[in-house]
Structure formats: structure tokens, C-alpha cells
N, C-alpha and C positions, 0 to 999 in steps of 0.2 A: 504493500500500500504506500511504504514509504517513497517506494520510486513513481507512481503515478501522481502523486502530488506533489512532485520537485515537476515533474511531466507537465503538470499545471499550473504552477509558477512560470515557467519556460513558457506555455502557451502566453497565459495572463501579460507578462511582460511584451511579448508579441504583441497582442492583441490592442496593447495601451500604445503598443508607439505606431500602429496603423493610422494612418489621418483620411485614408482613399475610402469611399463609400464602398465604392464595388470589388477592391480587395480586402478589405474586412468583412465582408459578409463569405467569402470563398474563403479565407483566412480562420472563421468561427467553423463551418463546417467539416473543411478539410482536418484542422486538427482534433474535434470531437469526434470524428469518425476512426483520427488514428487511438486518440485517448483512451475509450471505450471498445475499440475493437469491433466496431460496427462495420455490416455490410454496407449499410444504407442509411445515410443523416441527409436532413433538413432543416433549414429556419425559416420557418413561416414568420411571415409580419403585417399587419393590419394594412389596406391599402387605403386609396382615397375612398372608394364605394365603400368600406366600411369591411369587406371581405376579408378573410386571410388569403393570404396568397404565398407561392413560392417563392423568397426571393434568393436562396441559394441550395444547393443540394449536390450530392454526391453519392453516385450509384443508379439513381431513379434515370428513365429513359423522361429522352426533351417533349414526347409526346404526354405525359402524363404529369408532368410538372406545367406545361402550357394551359394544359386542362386544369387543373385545381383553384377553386373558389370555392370557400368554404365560412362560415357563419362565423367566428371567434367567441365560441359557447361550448355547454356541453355537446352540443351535436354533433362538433369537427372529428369527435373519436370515429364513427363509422364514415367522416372522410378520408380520413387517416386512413382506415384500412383498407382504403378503396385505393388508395396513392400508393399505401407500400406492398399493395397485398398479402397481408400478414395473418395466420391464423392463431389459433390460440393456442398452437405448438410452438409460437415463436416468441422469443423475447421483444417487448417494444417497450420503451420507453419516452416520455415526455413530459419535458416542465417548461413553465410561463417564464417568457420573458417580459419583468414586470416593472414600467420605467414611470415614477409620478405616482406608484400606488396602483397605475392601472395596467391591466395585461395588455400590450402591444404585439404581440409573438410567439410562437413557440419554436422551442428547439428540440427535434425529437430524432432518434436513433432507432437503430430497426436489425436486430441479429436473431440468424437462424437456427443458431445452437442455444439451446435454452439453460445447457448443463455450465457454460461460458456465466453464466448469471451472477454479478457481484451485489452483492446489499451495500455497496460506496459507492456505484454504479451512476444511482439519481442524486448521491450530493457532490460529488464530481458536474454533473450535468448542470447543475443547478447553481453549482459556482461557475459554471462556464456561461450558462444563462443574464446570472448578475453582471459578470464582466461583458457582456455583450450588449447587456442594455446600456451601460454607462457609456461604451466606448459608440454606440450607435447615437446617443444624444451629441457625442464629442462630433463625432465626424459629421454628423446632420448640421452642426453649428459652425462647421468649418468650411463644412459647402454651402451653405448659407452666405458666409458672408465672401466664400469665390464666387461665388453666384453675383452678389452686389458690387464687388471688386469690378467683377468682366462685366456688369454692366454698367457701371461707375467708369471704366477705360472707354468703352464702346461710344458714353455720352459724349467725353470731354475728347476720343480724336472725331465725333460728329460735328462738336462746338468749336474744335480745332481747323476741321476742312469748312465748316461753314465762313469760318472767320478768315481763314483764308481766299476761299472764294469773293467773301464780303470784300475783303480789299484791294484784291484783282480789278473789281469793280467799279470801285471806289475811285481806284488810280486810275483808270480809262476815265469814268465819268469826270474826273477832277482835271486830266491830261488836256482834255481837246479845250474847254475857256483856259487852261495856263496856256496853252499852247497858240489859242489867237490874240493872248497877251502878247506871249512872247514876240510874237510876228508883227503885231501893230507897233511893239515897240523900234521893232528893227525898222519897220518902215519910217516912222517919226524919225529914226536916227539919221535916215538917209535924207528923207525928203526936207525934213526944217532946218530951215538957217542957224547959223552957230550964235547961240546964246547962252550964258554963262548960267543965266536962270534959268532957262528951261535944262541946259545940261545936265545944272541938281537933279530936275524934277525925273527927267528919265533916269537918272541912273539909279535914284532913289528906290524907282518903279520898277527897273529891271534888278537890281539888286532885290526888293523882295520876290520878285517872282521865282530869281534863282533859288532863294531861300526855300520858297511852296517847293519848287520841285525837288530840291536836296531831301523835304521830308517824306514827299510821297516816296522817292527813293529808297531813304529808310526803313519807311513800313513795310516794302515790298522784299526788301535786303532780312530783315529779321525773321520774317514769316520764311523766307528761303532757308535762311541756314541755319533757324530751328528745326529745322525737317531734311538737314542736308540736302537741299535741292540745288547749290553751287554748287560748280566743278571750277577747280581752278585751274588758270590760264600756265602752266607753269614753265618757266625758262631762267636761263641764268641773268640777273639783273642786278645794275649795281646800284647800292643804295643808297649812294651820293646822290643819283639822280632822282631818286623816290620822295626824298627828304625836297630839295627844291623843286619838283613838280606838286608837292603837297602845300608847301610854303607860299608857293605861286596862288593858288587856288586858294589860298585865305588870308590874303594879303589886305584883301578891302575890309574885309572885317577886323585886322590889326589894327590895319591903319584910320579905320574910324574909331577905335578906342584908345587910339592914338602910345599904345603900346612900344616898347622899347624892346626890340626885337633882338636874341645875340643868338649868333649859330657857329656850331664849329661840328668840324668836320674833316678827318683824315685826309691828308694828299695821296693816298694809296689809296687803290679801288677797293670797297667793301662789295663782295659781292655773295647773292642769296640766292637760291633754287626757289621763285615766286611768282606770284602773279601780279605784273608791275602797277594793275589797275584798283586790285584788292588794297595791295601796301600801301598804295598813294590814300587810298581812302582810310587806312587807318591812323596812317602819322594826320592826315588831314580832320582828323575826327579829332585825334589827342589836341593837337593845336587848337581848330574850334573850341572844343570846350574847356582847354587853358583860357583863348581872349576871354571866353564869354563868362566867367569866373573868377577876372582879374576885372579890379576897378581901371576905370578907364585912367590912362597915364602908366601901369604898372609892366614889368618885364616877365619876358619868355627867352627861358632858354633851350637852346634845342643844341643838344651833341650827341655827336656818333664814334663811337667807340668800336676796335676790336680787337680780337685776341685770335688764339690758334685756331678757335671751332666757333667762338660765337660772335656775333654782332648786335650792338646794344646801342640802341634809342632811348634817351631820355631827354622828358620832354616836363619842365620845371617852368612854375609860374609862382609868384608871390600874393596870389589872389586870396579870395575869401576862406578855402580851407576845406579840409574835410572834416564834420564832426567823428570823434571816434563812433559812435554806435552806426555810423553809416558809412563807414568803413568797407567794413567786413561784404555788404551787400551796394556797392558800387556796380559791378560789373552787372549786374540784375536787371530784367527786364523793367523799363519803367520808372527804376531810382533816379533821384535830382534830388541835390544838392535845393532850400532854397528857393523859392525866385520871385521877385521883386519888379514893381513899373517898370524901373529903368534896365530892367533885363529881358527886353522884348523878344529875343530872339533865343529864348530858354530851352527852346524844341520837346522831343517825346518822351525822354527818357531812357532812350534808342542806341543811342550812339557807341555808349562803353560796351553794353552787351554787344553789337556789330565787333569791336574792335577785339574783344575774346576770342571771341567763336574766329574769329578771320586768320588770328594771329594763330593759335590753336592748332586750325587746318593748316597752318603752313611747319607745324612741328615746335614752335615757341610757346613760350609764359609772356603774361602781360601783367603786371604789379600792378600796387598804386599804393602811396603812402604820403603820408601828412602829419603836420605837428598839432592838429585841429584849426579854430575857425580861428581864420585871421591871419595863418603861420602857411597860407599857400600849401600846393600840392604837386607831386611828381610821380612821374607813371613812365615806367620803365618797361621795357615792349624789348625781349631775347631771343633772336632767331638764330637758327643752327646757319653756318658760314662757308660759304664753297674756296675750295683749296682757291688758292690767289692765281693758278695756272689756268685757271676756266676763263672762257672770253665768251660776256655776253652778247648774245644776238644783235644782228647791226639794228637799227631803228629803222623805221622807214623817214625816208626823205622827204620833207613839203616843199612842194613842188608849187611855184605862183600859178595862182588863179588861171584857169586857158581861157580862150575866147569864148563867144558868146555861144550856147549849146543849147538845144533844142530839148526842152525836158515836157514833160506832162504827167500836170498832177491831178491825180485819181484822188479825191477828198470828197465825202458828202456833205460836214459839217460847211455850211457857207460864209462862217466867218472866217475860219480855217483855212479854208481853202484858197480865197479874198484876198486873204491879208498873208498869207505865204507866198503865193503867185506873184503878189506886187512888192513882197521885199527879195525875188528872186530875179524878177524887172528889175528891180531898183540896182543891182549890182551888174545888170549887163545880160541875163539869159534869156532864151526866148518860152516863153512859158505858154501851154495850154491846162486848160483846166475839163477836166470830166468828172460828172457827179455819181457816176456808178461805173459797174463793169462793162453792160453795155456799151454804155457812152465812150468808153475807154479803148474797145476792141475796135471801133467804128473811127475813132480820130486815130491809131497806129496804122489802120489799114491807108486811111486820108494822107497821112504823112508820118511816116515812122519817124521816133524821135530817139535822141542820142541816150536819154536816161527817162524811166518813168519812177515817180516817186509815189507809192501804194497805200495807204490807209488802208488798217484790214475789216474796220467793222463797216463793210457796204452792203447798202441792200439790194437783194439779187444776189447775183455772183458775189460773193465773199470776195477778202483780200488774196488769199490762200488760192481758189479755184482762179482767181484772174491770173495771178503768177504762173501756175500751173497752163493754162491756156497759152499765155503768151507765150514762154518757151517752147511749147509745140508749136506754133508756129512764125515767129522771127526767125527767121533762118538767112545765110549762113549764120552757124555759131560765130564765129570771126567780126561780123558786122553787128549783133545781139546789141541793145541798148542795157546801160548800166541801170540795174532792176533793183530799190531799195523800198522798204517795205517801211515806212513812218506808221508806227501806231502807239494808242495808249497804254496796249498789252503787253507788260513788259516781264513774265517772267521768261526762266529757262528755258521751260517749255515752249513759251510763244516763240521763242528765239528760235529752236530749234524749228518749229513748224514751218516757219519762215523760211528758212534754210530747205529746210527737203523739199521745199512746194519751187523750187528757183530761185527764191530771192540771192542777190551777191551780199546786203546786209540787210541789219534791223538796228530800225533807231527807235528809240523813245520817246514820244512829246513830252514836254516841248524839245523840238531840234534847234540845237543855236545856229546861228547863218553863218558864222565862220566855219562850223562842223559842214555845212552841207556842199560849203562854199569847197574845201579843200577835196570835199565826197567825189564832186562833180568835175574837180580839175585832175587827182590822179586817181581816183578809184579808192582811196584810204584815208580813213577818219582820222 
């Protein structure tokens, strides 16, 4: 006896560290059929109709275990013997599995030798019974709440794609009015007389515009590479030039906070395995939100450092500070520092979190540390360093503006379309305009033209199905007009679609007119 009940501690302890529904219930049978030496065991368990039913068994055929429903009373005995075919030459046995006081169950064994018969038999069974009840409330509560988990996951990536979709959306519907800002502004630039006052006023205006779109960028940047949907552009770059194409690009915002700018930077190439568009945007992020958290008048310093494997950016400002308890959750979606009237240009909250995850995928750490409010902040950005013998890729060359070129822009938006056309006039091209696909196959065929510039949300023919058309048939390939697809959809994906359907590239409203201007004169942004 003494070894059947070590037998059942061995099971017991089993049975407690089971958490699976459907292996503990094959787990309770299979060992009480070895415990008791039984041909034949079952655990019956109350169902939803109120029935017992089979839910595990060993020995019984599946035709006779499928069949069983049975009342959870005295009557289930002449079910029983209907299930195991047992007469009264046979040993049977069964006890309640009884969870809350109320019977839920039974566990019942079935052997054909009756001389086999132990009187410890049913309290063996009946301690396997109790452990089974307790461990079926365990596991019932553990699927319970994997049950709430998976569908707790399931809401929040439904909440997650929704909100992605929503800003897909968002950034289209918000693109096309920035984008006939942008284009009225280029026209005022060209067309009005040089005024000192009105110079303010546009620059003013195209400066916030740039702004809107850096954000919509943002939003579309984070919802990307929270879901890894960047791919990076990678090659060998050196990061001399990162640093001053980054510096260039928020130079208006220094210098309206009228900031004291110091940069230093090795006479020997620092060079990185990157993507020179990502990097630019991240030392570009670090700097923005140095100015915009340094009172106006105060200094930024930017130095680059390196050593045998790494290269180190740090990017230091004397500004307002970091408290300590926001710290720690800087890099977070949505954290700021802070923000005040005179800090109109505060943005989403965006930016650091961009500069982690960017910095991250290229193999680096990004810090950030402070002496708190008042004692400024420094944010030091470590990327792994390519041996000094590597020679980065040449750059492409810009090439002056060529002659005047026959373009035709496919737009439906009619301010958009308006006010692009006549700052595309305004620098010397010969522009046509069509408001759909239609209209668009009908003026190629009239006069093919050197470049067509494509909006993809048209109605009728899409942007995508016109591409695709027109490369069927422009022919020769050799003659093919430079095909670039301007629209508000700017993720990976749009990009990519673009690309397979023909397009040579994809731009993002708003397009600046010196971008479209270099687009049209060599073929490269």
C-alpha cells in the first residue's frame, strides 16, 4: 500500500503542475487507470445542457464515449453500465468529483478481474477525484483568463490597425490642402515683387507648412516602425555629412531662437553601415528638440567622436532640462517635456520615440541624460563604425535645371492641381493638366509628354491602373516619359505599389519645387 501512495503523490504533484485543460483531463485518466490497474477509466463532467458527458477516457471505443449523455443522478449507474459494459462479475468502481460542495463529475474505473479487488481501491480514487477537482477549477481559471488575454490582444492589434488605417487617412486627407498651400506659396514666390514685408509673410507661411508636414510625417514614421514596416536604405555613409545635412535642415529654427550654435567634428571620415535618410532624421530630431527646449539666445553643441568600432553623437543644449521622474520614460510614445505659449512648435510627443527605434535598427543605443530642470540636456546616439578602408557610395550629382519639358499633371483635386501647374509654369515647363485617367490617356495619345506627374486617388482609373496602362503602351522603352506618382499615401507599402504598377518614383504631398524641379532635370530627387 505503501508504494501506491508514494504512486499518488507522484501523480498529485503531476497533476498540480498541469495548467493545459485538455492535458489534464488525459493526465487524470491515464494515471488512475495505471494506479488502480484498471482496464477501463473515465471522467465524466457536467456539460453546459446540464448532462454528464465524456470528457476523457481510456480503453472505451470513440463510438461509445461520443454517444454518452447521461443525467448527473442516481440514474447515471445503468448508464455507466451501458458505457462500460460491465456485469456484476466485474469490479466497477466510482466517486464524485465534488468542486463548491456540488458534484460536477465523476471518475470511474472498470476491471475485469474481481479477485484484483483492493478495499484502498475507492480512497485512492477519491483522493484522485479531490485533486482533480481542485486542479480543474485551476486550469478552468487559467483558461479563463487566456481566453480574455487572446481576446484582450485581438482588440488592441484591431485598435492598433484601425488607428493605423485612421492615419493613413488622415495624412492623405490633410496632404492634398498642405499641398495647395504649398504650391500657392511657390507661386507667390515666383510671381510677387521683392518685398521685404511680404518676404516675412511667406516665409512665415511656408515655414509653418513645412512644420504640418514634418508632423504628418511623424505620425506616419511611428505607426511604421512600431510594427516594423521600415526597411532600411543601407550603405556605407559618412557621418560628417549626416550631421551637416541634419544641421542644414534646422537651421531656420536655430536661427529664429537665435541660438549659439558650436559643432565639431573629426577631419577623418567617420563612417557607418546606414541609411543616410533615417540618420539625417534622427540627429535632425535631436537638434529640433535641443532648439525647441533651449530658451531662445541659449547654445547647442553638436560633436562627433570616434574610436576603433564606434561613433558617437552628442548633441548638448543648456535649455530647460529634464525632470528626473521623466527621465526614465523620455524615449516613450507621446512624452514632453513641459510646454508653454511661447513654445508653439512643441509637436506630438513623437520625435524621441522615432529616434530609438531608428537608431536601434541600425545596431546603436541612444541615451539621454540631465542634471534636471534648468541644468539643460544631452542625448548621446552610439552607432557601430565601419573599418576606415570602406569608401562610401558616390552621391548622385545635381545637375542645373534642363530646358523647358513637357510634363502632364494627372490631379483631381482643382486647387492642387491649379496651383502646381502654374508654379511649374512659373519656372519654365510646359504643363498640361488632366483631371482623371481618362483624360490623361486621351492628352498622351494628343501629345506625349516628357514626364507625367500621377496622383493616385483618381476616380475611375486609379493612380496604380493609369501607371500600369501607360507602360503598356508608351513605347519605345528608350523614349518612355519620366513616370512619378505625387500622392498623399505615403506608407511602404504605397511606395512599393507605386513601384510595381511602373512608376520610376513616389513623392509625398506636399512636393517642394526645388525636389520636383531637380526630379524633372536629371531623373533624381
Amino acid at each position: 500500500m505503501d508504494d501506491r501512495f508514494q504512486h499518488l503523490l507522484a501523480i498529485n504533484r503531476a497533476i498540480a503542475e498541469s495548467l493545459d485543460h485538455g492535458e489534464l483531463l488525459e493526465l487524470v485518466v491515464e494515471k488512475s487507470a495505471q494506479l488502480l490497474a484498471a482496464d477501463e477509466c473515465a471522467l465524466l463532467l457536467r456539460a453546459e445542457d446540464g448532462l454528464a458527458r465524456v470528457a476523457a477516457s481510456r480503453g472505451l471505443s470513440p463510438e461509445r464515449v461520443a454517444a454518452f449523455a447521461a443525467p448527473l443522478d442516481e440514474r447515471i449507474h445503468v448508464s455507466l453500465r451501458q458505457l462500460f459494459s460491465y456485469s456484476d462479475d466485474n469490479a466497477f468502481l466510482g466517486v464524485p468529483v465534488v468542486h463548491s460542495r456540488e458534484v460536477t463529475g465523476i471518475l470511474v474505473v472498470h476491471r475485469s478481474d474481481l479477485r484484483r479487488e483492493d478495499p484502498d481501491d475507492e480512497l485512492l480514487l477519491a483522493a484522485l477525484a479531490d485533486q482533480t477537482a481542485i486542479a480543474l477549477d485551476r486550469t478552468s481559471r487559467y483558461r479563463d483568463l487566456w481566453l480574455a488575454s487572446q481576446q484582450a490582444q485581438q482588440e488592441l492589434e484591431t485598435a492598433a490597425r484601425r488607428k493605423d488605417e485612421f492615419l493613413a487617412m488622415l495624412s492623405h486627407e490633410l496632404r492634398n490642402p498642405l499641398a495647395a498651400i504649398a504650391n500657392a506659396l511657390s507661386v507667390l514666390e515666383l510671381a510677387t515683387p521683392k518685398d521685404s514685408r511680404l518676404a516675412r509673410i511667406h516665409e512665415a507661411a511656408a515655414r509653418q507648412a513645412r512644420h504640418m508636414k514634418r508632423l504628418l510625417d511623424d505620425l506616419l514614421d511611428v505607426s511604421r516602425v512600431t510594427r516594423d514596416h521600415i526597411e532600411l536604405e543601407r550603405k556605407p555613409v559618412k557621418l560628417q555629412d549626416i550631421v551637416y545635412q541634419a544641421l542644414q535642415g534646422t537651421a531656420q529654427l536655430v536661427g529664429q531662437r537665435q541660438h549659439r550654435l558650436s559643432v565639431t567634428v573629426p577631419d577623418e571620415p567617420v563612417l557607418v553601415d546606414g541609411d543616410a535618410d533615417r540618420l539625417v532624421q534622427v540627429i535632425s530630431n535631436l537638434v529640433t528638440n535641443a532648439a525647441k527646449y533651449t530658451e531662445a539666445g541659449g547654445n547647442l553643441d553638436i560633436d562627433l567622436t570616434a574610436d576603433s568600432g564606434e561613433a558617437v553623437v552628442r548633441v548638448r543644449d543648456d535649455g530647460i532640462g529634464i525632470p528626473a521622474d521623466l527621465l526614465p520614460a523620455v524615449f516613450d510614445l507621446f512624452v514632453q517635456a513641459r510646454r508653454d505659449a511661447g513654445r508653439s512648435e512643441g509637436g506630438l510627443g513623437i520625435g524621441l520615440s522615432l529616434v530609438k527605434r531608428l537608431v536601434e535598427m541600425h545596431g546603436g543605443t541612444v541615451t539621454a541624460s540631465s542634471g534636471g530642470p534648468g541644468q539643460g540636456s544631452e542625448f548621446v546616439v552610439r552607432l557601430p563604425r565601419l573599418a576606415d578602408g570602406t569608401v562610401p557610395r558616390a552621391a548622385a550629382t545635381t545637375a542645373e535645371p534642363s530646358a523647358s519639358r513637357r510634363v502632364l499633371l494627372v490631379e483631381d483635386n482643382d486647387d492642387v492641381g491649379n496651383l502646381l501647374a502654374e508654379a511649374l509654369r512659373g519656372i519654365g515647363h510646359e504643363v498640361a493638366l488632366a483631371r482623371d485617367g481618362e483624360a490623361a490617356l486621351a492628352e498622351v495619345d494628343r501629345q506625349p509628354p516628357e514626364a507625367i506627374l500621377v496622383d493616385i486617388g483618381l476616380p475611375g482609373i486609379d493612380g496604380y491602373e493609369l501607371a500600369r496602362r501607360l507602360r503598356a503602351r508608351l513605347l519605345p522603352p528608350a523614349e518612355r516619359p519620366l513616370l512619378v506618382a505625387v500622392t498623399g499615401y505615403g506608407s511602404e507599402r504605397d511606395r512599393a505599389r507605386a513601384l510595381e504598377a511602373g512608376f520610376d518614383y513616389h513623392l509625398i504631398k506636399p512636393v517642394r519645387l526645388e525636389q520636383l524641379t531637380r526630379l524633372l532635370a536629371t531623373g533624381a530627387r
